[in-house]
C-alpha positions in Angstrom: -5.2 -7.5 14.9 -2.3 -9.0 12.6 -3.1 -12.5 14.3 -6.9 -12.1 13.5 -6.2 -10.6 9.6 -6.4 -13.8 6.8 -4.6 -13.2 3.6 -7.7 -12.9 1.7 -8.7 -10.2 3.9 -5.4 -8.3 3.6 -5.3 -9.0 -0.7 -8.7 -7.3 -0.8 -7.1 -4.5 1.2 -4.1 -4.1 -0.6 -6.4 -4.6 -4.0 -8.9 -2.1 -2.9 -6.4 0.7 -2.3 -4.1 -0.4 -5.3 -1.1 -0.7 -3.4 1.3 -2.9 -6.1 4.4 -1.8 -3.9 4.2 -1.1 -0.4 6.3 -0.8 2.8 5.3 -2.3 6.3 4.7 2.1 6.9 1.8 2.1 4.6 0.5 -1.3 5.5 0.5 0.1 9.0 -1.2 2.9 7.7 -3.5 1.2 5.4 -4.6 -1.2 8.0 -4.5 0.9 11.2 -2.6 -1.2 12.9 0.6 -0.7 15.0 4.5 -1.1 13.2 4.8 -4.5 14.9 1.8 -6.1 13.5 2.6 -4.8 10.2 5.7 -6.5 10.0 4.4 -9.5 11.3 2.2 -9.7 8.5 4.7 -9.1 6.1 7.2 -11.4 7.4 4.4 -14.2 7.6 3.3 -14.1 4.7 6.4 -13.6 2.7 7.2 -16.9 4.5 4.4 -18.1 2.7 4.9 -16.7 -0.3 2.1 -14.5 -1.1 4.5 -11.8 -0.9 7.8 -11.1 -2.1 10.5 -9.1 -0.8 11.5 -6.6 -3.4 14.4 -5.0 -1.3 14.7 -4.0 2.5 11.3 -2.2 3.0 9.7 -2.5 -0.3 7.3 -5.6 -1.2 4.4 -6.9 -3.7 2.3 -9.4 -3.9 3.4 -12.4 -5.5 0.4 -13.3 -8.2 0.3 -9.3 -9.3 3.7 -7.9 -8.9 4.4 -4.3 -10.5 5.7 -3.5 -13.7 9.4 -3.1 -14.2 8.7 0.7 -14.7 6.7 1.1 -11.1 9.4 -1.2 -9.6 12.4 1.1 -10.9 10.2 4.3 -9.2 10.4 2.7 -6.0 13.2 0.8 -5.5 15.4 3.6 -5.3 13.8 7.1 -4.4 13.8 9.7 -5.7 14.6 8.5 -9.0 12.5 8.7 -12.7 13.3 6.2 -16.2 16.2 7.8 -18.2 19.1 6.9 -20.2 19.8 3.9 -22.3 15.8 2.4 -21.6 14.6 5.8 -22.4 15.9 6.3 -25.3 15.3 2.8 -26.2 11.7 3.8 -25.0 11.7 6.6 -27.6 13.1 4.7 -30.6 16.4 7.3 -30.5 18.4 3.9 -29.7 17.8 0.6 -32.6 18.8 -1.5 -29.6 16.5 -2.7 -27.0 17.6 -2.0 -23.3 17.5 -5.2 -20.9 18.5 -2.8 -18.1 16.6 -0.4 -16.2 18.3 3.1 -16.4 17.3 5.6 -14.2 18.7 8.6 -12.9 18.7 9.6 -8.8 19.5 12.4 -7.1 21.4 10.0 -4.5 24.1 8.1 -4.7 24.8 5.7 -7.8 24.0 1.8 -7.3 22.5 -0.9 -9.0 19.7 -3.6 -7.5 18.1 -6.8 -8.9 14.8 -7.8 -8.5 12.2 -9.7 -10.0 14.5 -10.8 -12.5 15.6 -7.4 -13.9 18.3 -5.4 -13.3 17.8 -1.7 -12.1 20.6 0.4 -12.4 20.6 4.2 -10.8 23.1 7.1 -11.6 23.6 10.2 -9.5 22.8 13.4 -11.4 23.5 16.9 -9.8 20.2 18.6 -8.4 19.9 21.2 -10.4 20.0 18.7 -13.2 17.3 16.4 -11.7 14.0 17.8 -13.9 12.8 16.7 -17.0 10.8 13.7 -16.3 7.3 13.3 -17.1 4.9 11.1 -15.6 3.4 8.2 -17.5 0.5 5.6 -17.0 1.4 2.2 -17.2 -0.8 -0.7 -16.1 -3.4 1.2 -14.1 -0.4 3.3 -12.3 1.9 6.0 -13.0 5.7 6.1 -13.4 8.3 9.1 -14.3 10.0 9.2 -17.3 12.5 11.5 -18.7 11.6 13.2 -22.0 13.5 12.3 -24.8 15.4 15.3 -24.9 16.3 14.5 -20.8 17.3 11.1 -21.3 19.3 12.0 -24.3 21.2 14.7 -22.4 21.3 12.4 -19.4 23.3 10.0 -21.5 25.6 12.8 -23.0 26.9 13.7 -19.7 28.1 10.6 -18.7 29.3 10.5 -22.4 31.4 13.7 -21.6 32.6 12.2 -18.1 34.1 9.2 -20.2 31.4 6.7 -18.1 29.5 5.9 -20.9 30.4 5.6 -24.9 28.4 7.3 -27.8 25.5 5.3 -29.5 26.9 5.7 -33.0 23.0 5.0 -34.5 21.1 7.2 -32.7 17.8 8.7 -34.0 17.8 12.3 -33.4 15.0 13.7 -36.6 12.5 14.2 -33.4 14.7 16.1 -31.1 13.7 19.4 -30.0 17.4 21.0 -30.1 16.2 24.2 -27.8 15.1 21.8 -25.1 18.4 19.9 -25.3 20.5 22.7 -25.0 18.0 24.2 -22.1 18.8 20.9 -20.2 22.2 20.5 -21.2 23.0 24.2 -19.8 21.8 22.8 -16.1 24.8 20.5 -16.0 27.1 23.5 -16.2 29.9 21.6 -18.2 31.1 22.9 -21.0 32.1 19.8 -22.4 28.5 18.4 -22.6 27.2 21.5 -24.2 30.0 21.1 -27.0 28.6 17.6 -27.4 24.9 18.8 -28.2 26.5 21.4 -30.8 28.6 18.5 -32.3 25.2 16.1 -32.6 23.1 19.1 -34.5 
């Protein structure tokens, strides 16, 4: 079957069922075909470059590939936007983030693709809400709130992993949600912070 499938013939598929980011699983799925001829179609045509190789597992097609939003989603799962590009997102931050920030209930790391940088910090469980999803370019993403990503930030500021934003943009902040997140971290230090920023 993989042998017989053109590229135009898997595009249309791929276009048909929206799939911007996909594993060799759901193109074995997608197609009905077995896990061998799945990745022979990915590894041929990567080597042809109508696809690229996002990270092991994950890939797009080269002419349409995903926004940095739906990329950061699945690169690393389960994850959702937060932190510095949030906030950035939200105007609470003057500056404009250049890195991906997201939050993960796994462990921390930090991946390049498509010429961004996605980095992913580990958040307790009980901390890992707050996220909202959000349509971008005929898909949808999560993003924390900007009371989330706010509070995301403070922890790490109260860990000593990250510094303050001395210019942040707080007039929209609803300071009942903040201190309703900032509670889940269970560190007294981070609650003191939110008092201290009101």
């Amino acid at each position: 079957m993989a042998k017989k499938m053109n590229w135009m013939e898997l595009e249309r598929a791929l276009r048909r069922h929206r799939f911007t980011l996909f594993s060799p699983l759901e193109l074995e799925r997608l197609l009905g075909i077995s896990a061998v001829a799945a990745r022979f179609l990915v590894h041929r045509y990567t080597k042809r470059g109508a696809l690229l190789k996002l990270r092991n597992g994950l890939y797009c097609v080269a002419e349409t590939p995903p926004s940095e939003l739906a990329l950061a989603n699945r690169l690393y799962t389960p994850s959702y936007v937060s932190f510095e590009w949030a906030l950035a997102y939200y105007h609470l931050i003057p500056e404009i983030a250049y890195i991906v920030t997201s939050a993960t209930s796994r462990p921390t790391r930090t991946f390049t693709a498509l010429g961004h940088t996605f980095e992913y910090h580990r958040l307790q469980a009980a901390a890992f809400t707050g996220y909202e999803p959000l349509r971008v370019g005929g898909g949808t993403v999560l993003l924390a709130t900007p009371e989330k990503a706010l509070v995301d930030t403070l922890y790490f500021v109260a860990l000593g992993k990250k510094s303050l934003n001395d210019r942040l943009h707080l007039r929209t902040i609803r300071w009942s949600r903040m201190a309703a997140y900032a509670r889940l971290f269970q560190r007294p230090s981070l609650l003191a912070l939110v008092r201290r920023l009101r």
